[in-house]
PDB file with SEQRES, HELIX, SHEET and CRYST1 records, atoms N, CA, C and O in Angstrom:
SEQRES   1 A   81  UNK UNK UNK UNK UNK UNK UNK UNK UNK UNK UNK UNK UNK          
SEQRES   2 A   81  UNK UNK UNK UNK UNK UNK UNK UNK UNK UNK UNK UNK UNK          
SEQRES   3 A   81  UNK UNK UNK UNK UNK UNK UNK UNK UNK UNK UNK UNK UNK          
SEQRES   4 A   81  UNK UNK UNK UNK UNK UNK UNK UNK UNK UNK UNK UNK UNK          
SEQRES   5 A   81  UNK UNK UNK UNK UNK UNK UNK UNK UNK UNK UNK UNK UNK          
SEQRES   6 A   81  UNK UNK UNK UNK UNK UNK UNK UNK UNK UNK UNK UNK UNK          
SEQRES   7 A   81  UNK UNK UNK                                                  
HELIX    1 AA1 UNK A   13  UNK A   18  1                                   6    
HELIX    2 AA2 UNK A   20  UNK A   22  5                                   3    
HELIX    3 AA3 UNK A   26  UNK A   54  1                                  29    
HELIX    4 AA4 UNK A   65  UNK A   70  1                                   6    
HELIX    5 AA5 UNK A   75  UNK A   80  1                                   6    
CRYST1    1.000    1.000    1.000  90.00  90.00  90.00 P 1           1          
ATOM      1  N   UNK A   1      71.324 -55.623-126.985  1.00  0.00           N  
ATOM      2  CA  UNK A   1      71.713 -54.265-127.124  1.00  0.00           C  
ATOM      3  C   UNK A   1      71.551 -53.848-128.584  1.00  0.00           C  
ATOM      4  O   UNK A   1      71.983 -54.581-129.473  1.00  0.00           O  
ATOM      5  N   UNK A   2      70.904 -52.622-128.875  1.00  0.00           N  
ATOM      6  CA  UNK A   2      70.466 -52.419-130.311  1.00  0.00           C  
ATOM      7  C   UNK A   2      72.244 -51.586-130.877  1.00  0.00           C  
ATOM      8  O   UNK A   2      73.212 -51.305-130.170  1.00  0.00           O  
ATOM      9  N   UNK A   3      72.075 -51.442-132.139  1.00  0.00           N  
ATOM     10  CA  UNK A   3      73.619 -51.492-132.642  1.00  0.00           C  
ATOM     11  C   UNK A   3      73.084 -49.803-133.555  1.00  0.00           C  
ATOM     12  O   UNK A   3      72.024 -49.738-134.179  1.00  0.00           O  
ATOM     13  N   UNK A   4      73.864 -48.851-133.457  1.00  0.00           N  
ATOM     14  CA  UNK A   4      73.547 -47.541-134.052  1.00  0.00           C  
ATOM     15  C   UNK A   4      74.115 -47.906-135.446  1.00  0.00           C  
ATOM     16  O   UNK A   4      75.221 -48.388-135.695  1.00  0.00           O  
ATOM     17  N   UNK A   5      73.329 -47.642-136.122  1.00  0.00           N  
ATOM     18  CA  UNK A   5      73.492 -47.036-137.626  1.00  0.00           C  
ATOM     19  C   UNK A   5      74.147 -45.965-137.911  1.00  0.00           C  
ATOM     20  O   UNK A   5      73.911 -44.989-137.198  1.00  0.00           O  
ATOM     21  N   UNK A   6      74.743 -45.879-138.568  1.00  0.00           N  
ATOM     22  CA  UNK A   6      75.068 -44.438-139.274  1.00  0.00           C  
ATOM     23  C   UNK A   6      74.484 -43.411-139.595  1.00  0.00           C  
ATOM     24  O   UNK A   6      73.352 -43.554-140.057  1.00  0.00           O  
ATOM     25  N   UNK A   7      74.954 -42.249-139.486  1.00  0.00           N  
ATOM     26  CA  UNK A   7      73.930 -40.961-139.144  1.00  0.00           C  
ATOM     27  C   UNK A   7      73.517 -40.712-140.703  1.00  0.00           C  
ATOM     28  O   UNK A   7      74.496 -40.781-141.447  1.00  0.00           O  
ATOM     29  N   UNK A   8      72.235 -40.427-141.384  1.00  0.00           N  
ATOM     30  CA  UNK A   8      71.825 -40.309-142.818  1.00  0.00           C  
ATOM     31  C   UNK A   8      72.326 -38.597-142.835  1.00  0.00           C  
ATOM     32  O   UNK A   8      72.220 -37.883-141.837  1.00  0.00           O  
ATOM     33  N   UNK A   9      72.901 -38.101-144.209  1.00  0.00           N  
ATOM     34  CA  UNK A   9      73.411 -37.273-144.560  1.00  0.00           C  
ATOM     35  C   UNK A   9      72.247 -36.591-144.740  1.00  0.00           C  
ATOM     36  O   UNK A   9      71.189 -37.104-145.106  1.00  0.00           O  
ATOM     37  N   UNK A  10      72.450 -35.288-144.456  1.00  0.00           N  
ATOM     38  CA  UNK A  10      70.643 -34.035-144.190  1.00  0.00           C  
ATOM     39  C   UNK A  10      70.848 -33.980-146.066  1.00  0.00           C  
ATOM     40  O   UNK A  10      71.916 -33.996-146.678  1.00  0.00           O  
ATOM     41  N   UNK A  11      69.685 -33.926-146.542  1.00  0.00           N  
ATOM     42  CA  UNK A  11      69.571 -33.425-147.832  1.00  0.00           C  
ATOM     43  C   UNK A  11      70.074 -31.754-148.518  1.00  0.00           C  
ATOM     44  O   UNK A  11      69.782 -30.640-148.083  1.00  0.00           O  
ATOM     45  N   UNK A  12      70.864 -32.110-149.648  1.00  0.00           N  
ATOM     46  CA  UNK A  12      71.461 -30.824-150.148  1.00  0.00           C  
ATOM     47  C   UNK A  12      70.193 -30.241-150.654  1.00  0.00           C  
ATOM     48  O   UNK A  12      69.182 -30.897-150.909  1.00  0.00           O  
ATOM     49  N   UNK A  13      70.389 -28.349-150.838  1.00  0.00           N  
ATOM     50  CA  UNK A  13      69.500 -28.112-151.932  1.00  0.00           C  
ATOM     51  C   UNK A  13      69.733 -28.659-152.999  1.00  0.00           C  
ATOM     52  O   UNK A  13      68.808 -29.378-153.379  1.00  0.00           O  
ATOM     53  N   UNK A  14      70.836 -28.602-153.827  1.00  0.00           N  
ATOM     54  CA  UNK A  14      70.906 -29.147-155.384  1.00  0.00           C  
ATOM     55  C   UNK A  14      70.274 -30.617-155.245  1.00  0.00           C  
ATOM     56  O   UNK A  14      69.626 -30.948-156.238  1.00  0.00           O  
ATOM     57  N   UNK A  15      70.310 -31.172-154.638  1.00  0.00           N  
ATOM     58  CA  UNK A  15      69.666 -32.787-154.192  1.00  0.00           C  
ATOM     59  C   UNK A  15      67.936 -32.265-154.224  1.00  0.00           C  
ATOM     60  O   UNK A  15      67.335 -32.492-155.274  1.00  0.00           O  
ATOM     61  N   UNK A  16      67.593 -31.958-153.711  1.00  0.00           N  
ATOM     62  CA  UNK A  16      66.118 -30.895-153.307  1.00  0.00           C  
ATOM     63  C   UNK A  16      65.586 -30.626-154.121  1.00  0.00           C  
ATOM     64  O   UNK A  16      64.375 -30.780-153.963  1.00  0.00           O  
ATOM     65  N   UNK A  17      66.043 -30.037-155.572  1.00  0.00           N  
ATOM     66  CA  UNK A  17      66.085 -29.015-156.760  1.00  0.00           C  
ATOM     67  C   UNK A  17      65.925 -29.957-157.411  1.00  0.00           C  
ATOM     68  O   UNK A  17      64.885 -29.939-158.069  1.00  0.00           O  
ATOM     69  N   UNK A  18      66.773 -31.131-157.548  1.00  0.00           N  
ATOM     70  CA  UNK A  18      67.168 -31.830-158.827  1.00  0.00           C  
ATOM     71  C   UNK A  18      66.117 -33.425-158.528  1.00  0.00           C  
ATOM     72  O   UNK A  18      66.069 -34.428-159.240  1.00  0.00           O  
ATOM     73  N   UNK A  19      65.440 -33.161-157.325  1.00  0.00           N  
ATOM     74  CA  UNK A  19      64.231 -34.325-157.375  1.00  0.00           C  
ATOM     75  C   UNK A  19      62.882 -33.685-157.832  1.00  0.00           C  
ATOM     76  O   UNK A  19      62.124 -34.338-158.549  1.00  0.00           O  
ATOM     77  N   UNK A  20      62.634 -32.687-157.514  1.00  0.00           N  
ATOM     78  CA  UNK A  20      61.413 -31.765-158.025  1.00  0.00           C  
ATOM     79  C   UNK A  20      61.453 -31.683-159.491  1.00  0.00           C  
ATOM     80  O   UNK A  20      60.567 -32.257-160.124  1.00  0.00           O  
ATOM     81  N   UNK A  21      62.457 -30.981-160.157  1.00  0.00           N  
ATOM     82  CA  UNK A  21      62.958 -31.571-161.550  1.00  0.00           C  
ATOM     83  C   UNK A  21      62.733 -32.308-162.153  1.00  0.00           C  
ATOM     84  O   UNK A  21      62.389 -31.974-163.287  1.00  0.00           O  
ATOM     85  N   UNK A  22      62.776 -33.962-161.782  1.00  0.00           N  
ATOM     86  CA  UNK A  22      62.641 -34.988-162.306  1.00  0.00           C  
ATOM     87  C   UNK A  22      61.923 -35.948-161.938  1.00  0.00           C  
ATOM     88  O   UNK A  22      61.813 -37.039-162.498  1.00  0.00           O  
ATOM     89  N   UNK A  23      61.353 -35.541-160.881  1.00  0.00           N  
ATOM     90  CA  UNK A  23      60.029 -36.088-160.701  1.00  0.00           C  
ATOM     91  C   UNK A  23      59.695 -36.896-161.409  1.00  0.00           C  
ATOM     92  O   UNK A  23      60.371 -37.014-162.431  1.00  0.00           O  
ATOM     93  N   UNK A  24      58.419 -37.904-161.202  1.00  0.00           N  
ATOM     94  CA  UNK A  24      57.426 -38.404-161.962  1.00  0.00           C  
ATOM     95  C   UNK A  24      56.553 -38.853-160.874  1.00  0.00           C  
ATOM     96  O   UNK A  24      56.355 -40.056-161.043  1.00  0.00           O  
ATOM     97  N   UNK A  25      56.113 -38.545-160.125  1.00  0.00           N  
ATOM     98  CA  UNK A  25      55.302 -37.985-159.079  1.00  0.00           C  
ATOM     99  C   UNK A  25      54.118 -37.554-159.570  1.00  0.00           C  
ATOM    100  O   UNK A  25      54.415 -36.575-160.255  1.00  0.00           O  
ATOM    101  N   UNK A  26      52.813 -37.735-159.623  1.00  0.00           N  
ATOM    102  CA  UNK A  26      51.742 -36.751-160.321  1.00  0.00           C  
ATOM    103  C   UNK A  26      51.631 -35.851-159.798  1.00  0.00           C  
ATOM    104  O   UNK A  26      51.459 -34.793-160.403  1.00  0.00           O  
ATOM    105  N   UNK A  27      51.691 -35.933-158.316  1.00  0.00           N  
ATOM    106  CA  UNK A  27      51.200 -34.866-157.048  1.00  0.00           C  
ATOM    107  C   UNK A  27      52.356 -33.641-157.172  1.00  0.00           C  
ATOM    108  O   UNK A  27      51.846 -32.532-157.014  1.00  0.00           O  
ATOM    109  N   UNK A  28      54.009 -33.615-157.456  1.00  0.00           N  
ATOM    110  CA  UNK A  28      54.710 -33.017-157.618  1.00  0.00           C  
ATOM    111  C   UNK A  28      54.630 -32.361-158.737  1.00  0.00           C  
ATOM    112  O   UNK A  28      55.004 -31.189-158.779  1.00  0.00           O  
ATOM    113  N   UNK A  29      54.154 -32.968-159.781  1.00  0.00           N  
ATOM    114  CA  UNK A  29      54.107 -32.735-161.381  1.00  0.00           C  
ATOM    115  C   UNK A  29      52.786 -31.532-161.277  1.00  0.00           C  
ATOM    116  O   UNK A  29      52.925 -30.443-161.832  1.00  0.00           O  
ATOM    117  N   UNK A  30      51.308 -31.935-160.376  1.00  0.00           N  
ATOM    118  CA  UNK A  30      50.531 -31.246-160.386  1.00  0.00           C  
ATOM    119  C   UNK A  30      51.049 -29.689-159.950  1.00  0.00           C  
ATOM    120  O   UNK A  30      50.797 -28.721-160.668  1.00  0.00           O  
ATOM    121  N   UNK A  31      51.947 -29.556-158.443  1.00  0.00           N  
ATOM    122  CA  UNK A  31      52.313 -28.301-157.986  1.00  0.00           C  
ATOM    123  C   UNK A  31      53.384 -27.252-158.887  1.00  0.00           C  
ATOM    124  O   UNK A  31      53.303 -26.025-158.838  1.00  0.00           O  
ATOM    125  N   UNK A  32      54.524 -28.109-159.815  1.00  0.00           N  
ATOM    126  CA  UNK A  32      54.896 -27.582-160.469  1.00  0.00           C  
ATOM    127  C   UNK A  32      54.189 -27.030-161.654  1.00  0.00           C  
ATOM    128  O   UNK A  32      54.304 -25.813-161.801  1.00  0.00           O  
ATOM    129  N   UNK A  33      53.525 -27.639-162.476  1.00  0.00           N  
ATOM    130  CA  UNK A  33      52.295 -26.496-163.108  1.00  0.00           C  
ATOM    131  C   UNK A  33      51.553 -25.918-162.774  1.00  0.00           C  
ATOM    132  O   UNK A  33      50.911 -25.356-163.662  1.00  0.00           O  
ATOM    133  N   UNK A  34      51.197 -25.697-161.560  1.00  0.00           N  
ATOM    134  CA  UNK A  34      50.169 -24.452-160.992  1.00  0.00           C  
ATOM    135  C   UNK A  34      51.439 -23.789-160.609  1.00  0.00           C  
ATOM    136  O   UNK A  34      51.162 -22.602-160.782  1.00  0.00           O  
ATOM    137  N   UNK A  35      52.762 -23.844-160.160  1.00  0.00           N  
ATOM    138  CA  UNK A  35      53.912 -22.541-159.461  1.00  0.00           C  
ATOM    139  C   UNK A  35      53.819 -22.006-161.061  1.00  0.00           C  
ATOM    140  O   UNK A  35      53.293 -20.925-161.328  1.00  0.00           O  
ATOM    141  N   UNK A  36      54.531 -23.101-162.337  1.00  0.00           N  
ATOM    142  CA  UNK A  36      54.653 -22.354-163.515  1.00  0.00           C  
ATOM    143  C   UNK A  36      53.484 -21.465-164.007  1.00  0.00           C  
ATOM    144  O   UNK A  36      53.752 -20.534-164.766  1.00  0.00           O  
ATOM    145  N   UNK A  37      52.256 -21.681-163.640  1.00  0.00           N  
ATOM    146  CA  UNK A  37      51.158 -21.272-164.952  1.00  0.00           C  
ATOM    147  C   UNK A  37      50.623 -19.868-163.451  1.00  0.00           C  
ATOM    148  O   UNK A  37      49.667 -19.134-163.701  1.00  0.00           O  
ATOM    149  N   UNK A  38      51.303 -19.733-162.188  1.00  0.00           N  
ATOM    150  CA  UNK A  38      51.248 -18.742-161.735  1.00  0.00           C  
ATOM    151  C   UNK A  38      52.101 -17.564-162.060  1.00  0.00           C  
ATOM    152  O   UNK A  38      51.655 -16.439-162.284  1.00  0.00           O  
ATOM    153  N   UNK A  39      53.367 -17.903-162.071  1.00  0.00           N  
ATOM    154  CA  UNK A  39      55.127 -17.348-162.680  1.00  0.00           C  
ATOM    155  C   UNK A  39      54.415 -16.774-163.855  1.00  0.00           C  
ATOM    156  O   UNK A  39      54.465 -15.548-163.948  1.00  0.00           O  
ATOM    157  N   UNK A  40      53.667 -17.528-164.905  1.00  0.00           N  
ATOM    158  CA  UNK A  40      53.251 -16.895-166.443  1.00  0.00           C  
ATOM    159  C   UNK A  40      52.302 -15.544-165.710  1.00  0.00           C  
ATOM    160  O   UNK A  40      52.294 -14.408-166.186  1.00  0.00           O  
ATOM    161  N   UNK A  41      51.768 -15.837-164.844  1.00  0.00           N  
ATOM    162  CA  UNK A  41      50.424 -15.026-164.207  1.00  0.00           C  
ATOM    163  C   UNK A  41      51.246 -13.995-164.173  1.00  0.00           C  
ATOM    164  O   UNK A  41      51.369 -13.435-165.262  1.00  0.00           O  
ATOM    165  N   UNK A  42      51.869 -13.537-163.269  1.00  0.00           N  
ATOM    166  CA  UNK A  42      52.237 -12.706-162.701  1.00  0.00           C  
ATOM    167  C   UNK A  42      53.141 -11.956-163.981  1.00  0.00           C  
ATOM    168  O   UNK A  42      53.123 -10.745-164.199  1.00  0.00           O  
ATOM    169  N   UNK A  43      53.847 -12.861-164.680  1.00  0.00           N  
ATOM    170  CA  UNK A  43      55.311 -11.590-166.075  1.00  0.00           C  
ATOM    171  C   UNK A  43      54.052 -11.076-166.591  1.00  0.00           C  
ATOM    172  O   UNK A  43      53.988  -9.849-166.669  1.00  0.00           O  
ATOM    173  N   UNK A  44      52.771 -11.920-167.057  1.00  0.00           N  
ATOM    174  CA  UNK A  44      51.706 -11.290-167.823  1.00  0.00           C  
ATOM    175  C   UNK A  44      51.334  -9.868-167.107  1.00  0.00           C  
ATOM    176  O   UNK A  44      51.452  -8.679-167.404  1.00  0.00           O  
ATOM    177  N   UNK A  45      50.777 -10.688-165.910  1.00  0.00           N  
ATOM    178  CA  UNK A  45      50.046  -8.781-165.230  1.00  0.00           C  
ATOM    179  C   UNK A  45      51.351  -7.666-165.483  1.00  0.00           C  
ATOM    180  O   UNK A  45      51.147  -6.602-166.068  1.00  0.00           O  
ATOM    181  N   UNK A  46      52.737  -8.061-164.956  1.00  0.00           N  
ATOM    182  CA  UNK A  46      53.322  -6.949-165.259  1.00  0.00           C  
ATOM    183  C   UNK A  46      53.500  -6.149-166.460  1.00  0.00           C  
ATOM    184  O   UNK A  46      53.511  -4.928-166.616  1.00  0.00           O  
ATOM    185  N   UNK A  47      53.645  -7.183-167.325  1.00  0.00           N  
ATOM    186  CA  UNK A  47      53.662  -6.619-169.068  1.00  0.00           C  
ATOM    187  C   UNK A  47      52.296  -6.453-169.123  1.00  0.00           C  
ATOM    188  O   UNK A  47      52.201  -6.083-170.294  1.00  0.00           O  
ATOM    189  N   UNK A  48      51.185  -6.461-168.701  1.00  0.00           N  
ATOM    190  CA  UNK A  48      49.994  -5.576-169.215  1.00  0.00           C  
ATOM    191  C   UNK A  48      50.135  -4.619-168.535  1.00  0.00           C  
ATOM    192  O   UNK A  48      49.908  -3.699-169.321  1.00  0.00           O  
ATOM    193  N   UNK A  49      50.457  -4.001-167.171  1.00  0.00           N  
ATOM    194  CA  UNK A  49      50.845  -3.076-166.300  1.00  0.00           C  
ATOM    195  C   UNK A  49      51.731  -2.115-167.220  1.00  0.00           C  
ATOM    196  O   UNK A  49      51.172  -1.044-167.456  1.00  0.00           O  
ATOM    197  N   UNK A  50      52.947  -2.267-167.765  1.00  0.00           N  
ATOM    198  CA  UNK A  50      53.624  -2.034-168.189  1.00  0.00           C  
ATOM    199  C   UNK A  50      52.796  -1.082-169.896  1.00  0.00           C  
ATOM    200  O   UNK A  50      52.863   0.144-169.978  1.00  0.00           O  
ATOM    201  N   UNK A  51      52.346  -1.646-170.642  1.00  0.00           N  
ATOM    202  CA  UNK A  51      51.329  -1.353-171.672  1.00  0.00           C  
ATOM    203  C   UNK A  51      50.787  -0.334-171.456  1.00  0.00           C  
ATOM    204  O   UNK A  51      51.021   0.775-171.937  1.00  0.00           O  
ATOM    205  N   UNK A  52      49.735  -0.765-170.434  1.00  0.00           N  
ATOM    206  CA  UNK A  52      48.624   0.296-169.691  1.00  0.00           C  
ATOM    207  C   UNK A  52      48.908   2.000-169.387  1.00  0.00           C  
ATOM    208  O   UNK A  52      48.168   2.964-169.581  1.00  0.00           O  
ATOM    209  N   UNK A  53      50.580   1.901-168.716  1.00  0.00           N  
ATOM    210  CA  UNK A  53      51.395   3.185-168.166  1.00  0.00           C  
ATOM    211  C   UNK A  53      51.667   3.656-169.652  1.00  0.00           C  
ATOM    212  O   UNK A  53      51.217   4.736-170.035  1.00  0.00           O  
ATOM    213  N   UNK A  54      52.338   2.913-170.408  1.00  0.00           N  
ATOM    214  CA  UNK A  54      52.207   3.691-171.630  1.00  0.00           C  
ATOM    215  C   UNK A  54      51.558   4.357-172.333  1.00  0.00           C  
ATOM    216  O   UNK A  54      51.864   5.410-172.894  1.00  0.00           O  
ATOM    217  N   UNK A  55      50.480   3.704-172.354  1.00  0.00           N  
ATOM    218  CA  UNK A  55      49.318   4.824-172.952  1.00  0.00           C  
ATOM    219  C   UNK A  55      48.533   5.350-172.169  1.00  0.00           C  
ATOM    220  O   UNK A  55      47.394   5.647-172.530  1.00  0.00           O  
ATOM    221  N   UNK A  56      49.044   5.604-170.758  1.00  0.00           N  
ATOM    222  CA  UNK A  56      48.550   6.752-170.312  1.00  0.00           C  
ATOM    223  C   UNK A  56      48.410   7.680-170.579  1.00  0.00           C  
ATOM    224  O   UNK A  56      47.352   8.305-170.652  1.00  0.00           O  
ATOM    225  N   UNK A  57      49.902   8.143-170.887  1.00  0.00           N  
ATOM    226  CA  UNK A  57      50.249   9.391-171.190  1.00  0.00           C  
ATOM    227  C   UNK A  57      50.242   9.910-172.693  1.00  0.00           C  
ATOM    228  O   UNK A  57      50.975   9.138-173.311  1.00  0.00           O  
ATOM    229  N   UNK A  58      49.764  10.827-173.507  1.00  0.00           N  
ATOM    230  CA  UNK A  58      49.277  11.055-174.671  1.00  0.00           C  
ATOM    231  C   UNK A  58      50.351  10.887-175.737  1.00  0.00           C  
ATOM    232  O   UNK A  58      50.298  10.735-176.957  1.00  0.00           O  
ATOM    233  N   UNK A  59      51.334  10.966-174.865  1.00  0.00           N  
ATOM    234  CA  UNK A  59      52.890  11.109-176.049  1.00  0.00           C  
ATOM    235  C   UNK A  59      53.658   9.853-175.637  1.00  0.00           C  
ATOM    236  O   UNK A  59      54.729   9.617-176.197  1.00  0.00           O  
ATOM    237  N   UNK A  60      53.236   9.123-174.800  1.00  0.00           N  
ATOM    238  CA  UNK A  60      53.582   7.677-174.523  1.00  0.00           C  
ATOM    239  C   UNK A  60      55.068   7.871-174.129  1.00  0.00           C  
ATOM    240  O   UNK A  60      55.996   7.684-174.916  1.00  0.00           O  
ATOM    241  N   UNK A  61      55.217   8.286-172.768  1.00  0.00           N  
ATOM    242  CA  UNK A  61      56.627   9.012-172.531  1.00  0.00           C  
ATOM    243  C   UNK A  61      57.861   7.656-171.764  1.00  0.00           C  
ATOM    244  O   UNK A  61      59.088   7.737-171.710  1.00  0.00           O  
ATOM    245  N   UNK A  62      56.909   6.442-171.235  1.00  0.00           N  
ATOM    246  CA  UNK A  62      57.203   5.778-170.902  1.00  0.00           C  
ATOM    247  C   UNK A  62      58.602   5.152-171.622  1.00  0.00           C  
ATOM    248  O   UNK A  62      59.724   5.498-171.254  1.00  0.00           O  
ATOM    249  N   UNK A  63      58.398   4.335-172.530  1.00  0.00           N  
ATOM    250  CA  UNK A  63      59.942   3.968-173.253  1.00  0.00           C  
ATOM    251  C   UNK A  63      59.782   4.336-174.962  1.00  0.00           C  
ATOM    252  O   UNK A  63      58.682   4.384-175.512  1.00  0.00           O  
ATOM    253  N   UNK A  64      60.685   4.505-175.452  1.00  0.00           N  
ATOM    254  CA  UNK A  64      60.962   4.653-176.786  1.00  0.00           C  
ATOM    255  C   UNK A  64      59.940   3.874-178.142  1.00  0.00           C  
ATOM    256  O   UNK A  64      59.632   2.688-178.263  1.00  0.00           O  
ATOM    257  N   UNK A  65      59.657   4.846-178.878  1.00  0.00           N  
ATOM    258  CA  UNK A  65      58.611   4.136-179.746  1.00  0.00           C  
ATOM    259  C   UNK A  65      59.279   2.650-180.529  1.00  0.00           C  
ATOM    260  O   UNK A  65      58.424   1.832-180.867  1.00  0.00           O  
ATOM    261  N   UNK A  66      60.582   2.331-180.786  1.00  0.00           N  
ATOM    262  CA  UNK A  66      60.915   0.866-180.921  1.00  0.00           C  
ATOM    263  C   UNK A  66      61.062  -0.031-180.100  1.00  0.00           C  
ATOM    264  O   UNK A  66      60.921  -1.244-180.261  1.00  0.00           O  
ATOM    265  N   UNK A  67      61.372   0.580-179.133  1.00  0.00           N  
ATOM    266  CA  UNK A  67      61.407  -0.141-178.044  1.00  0.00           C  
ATOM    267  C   UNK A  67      59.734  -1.076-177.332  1.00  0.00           C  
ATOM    268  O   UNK A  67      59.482  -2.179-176.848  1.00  0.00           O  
ATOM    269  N   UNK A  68      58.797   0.465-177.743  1.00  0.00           N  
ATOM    270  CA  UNK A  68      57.603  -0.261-177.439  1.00  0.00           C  
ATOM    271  C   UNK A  68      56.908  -1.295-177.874  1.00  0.00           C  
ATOM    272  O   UNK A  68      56.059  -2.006-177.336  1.00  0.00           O  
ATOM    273  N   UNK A  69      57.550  -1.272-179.282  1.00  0.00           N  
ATOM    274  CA  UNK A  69      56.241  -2.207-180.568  1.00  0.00           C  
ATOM    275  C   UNK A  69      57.422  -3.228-180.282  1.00  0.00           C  
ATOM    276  O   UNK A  69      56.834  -4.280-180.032  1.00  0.00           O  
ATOM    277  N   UNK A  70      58.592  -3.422-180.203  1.00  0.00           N  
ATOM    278  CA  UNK A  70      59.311  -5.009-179.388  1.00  0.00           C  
ATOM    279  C   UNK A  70      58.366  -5.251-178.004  1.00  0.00           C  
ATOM    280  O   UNK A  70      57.737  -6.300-178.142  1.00  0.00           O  
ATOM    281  N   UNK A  71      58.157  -4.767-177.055  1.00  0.00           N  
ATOM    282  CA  UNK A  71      57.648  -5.342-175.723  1.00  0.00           C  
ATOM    283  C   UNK A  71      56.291  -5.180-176.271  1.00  0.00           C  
ATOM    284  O   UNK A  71      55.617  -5.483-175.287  1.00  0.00           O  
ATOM    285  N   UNK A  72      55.681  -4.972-176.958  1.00  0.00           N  
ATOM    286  CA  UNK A  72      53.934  -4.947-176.795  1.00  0.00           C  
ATOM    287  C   UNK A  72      53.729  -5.908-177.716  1.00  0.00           C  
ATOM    288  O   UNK A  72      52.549  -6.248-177.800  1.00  0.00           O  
ATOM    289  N   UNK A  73      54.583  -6.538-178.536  1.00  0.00           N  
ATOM    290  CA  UNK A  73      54.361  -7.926-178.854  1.00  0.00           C  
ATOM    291  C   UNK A  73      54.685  -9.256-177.985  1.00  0.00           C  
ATOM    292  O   UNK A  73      54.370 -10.416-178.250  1.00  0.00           O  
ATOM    293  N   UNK A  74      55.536  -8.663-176.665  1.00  0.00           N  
ATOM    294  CA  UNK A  74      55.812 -10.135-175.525  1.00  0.00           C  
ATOM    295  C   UNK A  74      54.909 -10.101-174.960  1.00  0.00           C  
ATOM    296  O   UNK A  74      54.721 -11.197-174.433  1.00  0.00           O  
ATOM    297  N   UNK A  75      54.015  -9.274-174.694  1.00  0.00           N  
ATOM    298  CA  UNK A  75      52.639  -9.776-173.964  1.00  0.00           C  
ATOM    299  C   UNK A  75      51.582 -10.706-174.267  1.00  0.00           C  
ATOM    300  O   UNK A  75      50.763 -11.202-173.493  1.00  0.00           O  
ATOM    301  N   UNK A  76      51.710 -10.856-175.414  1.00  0.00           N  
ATOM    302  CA  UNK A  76      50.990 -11.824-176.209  1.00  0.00           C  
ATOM    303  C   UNK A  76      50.689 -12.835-175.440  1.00  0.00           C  
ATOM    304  O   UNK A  76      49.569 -12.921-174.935  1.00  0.00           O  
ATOM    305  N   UNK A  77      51.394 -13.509-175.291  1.00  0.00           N  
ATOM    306  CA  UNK A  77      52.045 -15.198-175.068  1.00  0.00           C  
ATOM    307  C   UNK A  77      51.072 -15.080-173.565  1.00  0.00           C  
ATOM    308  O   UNK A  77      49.974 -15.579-173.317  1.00  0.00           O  
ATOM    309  N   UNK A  78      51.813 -14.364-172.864  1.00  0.00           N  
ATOM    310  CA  UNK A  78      50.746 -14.922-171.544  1.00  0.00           C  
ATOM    311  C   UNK A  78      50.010 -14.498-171.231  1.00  0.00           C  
ATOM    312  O   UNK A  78      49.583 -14.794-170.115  1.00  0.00           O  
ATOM    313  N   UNK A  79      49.297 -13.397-172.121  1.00  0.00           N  
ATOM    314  CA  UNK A  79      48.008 -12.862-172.055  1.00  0.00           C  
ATOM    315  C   UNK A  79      46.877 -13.551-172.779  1.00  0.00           C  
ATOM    316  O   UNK A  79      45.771 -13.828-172.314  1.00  0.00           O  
ATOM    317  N   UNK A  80      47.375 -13.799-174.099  1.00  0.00           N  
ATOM    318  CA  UNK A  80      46.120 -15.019-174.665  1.00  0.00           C  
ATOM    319  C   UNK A  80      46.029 -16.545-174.303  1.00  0.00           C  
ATOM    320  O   UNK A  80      45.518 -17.363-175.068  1.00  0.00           O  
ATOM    321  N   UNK A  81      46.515 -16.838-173.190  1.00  0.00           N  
ATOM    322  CA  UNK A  81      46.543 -18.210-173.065  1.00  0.00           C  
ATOM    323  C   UNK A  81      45.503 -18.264-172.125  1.00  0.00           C  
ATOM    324  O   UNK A  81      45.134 -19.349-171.675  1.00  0.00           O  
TER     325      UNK A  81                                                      
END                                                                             
């Protein structure tokens, strides 16, 4: 007669989260830099999106002229990479 084991506890998210994390996996390591270097993709298009609407308009009505020359220097970063 075979003898039951104990039922294995279903995996937490924070358990889930915190192996992806720390990985050393290549194959895991590979997907987490293509999700990150997509995440950069996407803040970039919006902050060039964002730019673009601004100087649409001739008087640049979008946000405040200090306000602009702070955000039109964060585009930098994931636009020249």
């Amino acid at each position: 007669m075979a003898t039951v084991a104990g039922t294995m506890a279903a995996p937490t998210a924070e358990g889930v989260v915190w192996s992806w994390l720390t990985t050393v996996d290549h194959k895991r390591i590979g997907v987490l830099y293509g999700v990150t270097a997509f995440i950069f993709f996407l803040i970039g298009g919006v902050e060039a999106l964002h730019v673009r609407a601004q100087l649409a308009t001739p008087i640049g009505g979008v946000v405040e002229p200090e306000l602009y020359g702070q955000l039109f220097s964060l585009p930098a970063g994931p636009m020249d990479v």
